[in-house]
N, C-alpha and C positions, 0 to 999 in steps of 0.2 A: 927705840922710838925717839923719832926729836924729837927736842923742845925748843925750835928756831921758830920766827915768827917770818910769815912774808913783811916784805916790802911792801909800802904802800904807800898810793900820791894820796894828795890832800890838797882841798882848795878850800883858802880864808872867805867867808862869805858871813859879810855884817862883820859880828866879832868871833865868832868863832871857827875850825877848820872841820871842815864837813869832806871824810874820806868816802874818796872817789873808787878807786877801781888797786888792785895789786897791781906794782910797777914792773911785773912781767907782763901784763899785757897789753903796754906800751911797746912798738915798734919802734926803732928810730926811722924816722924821713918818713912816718906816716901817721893819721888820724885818727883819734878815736872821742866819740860824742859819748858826751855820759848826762843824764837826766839830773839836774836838782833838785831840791827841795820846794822850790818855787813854780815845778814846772819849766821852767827853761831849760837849757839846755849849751854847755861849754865844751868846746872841742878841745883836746888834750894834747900834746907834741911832744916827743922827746926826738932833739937832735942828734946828731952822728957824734957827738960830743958829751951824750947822758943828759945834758940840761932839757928840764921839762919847763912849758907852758901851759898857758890854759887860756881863752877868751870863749866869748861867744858864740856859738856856734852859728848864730840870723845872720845870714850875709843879708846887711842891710841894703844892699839896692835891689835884690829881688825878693826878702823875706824871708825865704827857702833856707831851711836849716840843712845847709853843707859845705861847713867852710872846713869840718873834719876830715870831708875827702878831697880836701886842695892837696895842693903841689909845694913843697917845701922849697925852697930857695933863699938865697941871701944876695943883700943888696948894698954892697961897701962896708961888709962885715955883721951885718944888720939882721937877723932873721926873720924870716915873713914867710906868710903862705899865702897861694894867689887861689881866689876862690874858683871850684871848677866850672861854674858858669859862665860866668861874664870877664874871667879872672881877671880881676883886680886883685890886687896886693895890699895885704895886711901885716902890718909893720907886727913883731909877735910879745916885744917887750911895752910897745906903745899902744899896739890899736890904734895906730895912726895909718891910714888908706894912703899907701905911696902912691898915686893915681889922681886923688882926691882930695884935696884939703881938705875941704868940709865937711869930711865922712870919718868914723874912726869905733871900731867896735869897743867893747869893754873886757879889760884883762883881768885874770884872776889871779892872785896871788898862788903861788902852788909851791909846795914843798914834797919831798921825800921821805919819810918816816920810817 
């Protein structure tokens, strides 16, 4: 019988890390929404590379929570994912709206464990 532990993400929220989902059920180059504490809700990434992210999942210019089933891409080495709607681009280390200055969602700190 093991006794190995899964893998699992973890996202910093306020002060402490609140585990999200085992990091096997992360895809690279694709999205996965996971519900908080709070009721919200953060869309998770893991690139072709193993680094994971995390932000919010409200694409804010329609509300509509699905920025998890965006489109992964990179932009001068930049990671973002452009929302399936209206796709706009979200910068994935910034939350800064490549499209939009004045738009820019909220990232979540996220580790590996």
């Amino acid at each position: 019988m093991s006794t190995a532990t899964a893998t699992r993400v973890q996202l910093r929220l306020a002060d402490d890390w609140f585990e999200v989902c085992e990091h096997a059920r992360l895809t690279p180059g694709r999205g996965l929404a996971a519900l908080l504490p709070d009721g919200s809700q953060a869309a998770l990434f893991l690139d072709r590379e193993g680094r994971a992210y995390a932000i919010d999942n409200r694409d804010p210019f329609t509300g509509a929570a699905v920025l998890s089933r965006g489109l992964l891409g990179s932009q001068d080495g930049r990671p973002f994912v452009a929302s399936p709607l209206l796709k706009q681009r979200f910068d994935l280390e910034t939350g800064r709206c490549l499209d939009d200055d004045e738009v820019a969602v909220t990232v979540h700190p996220v580790r590996i464990a």
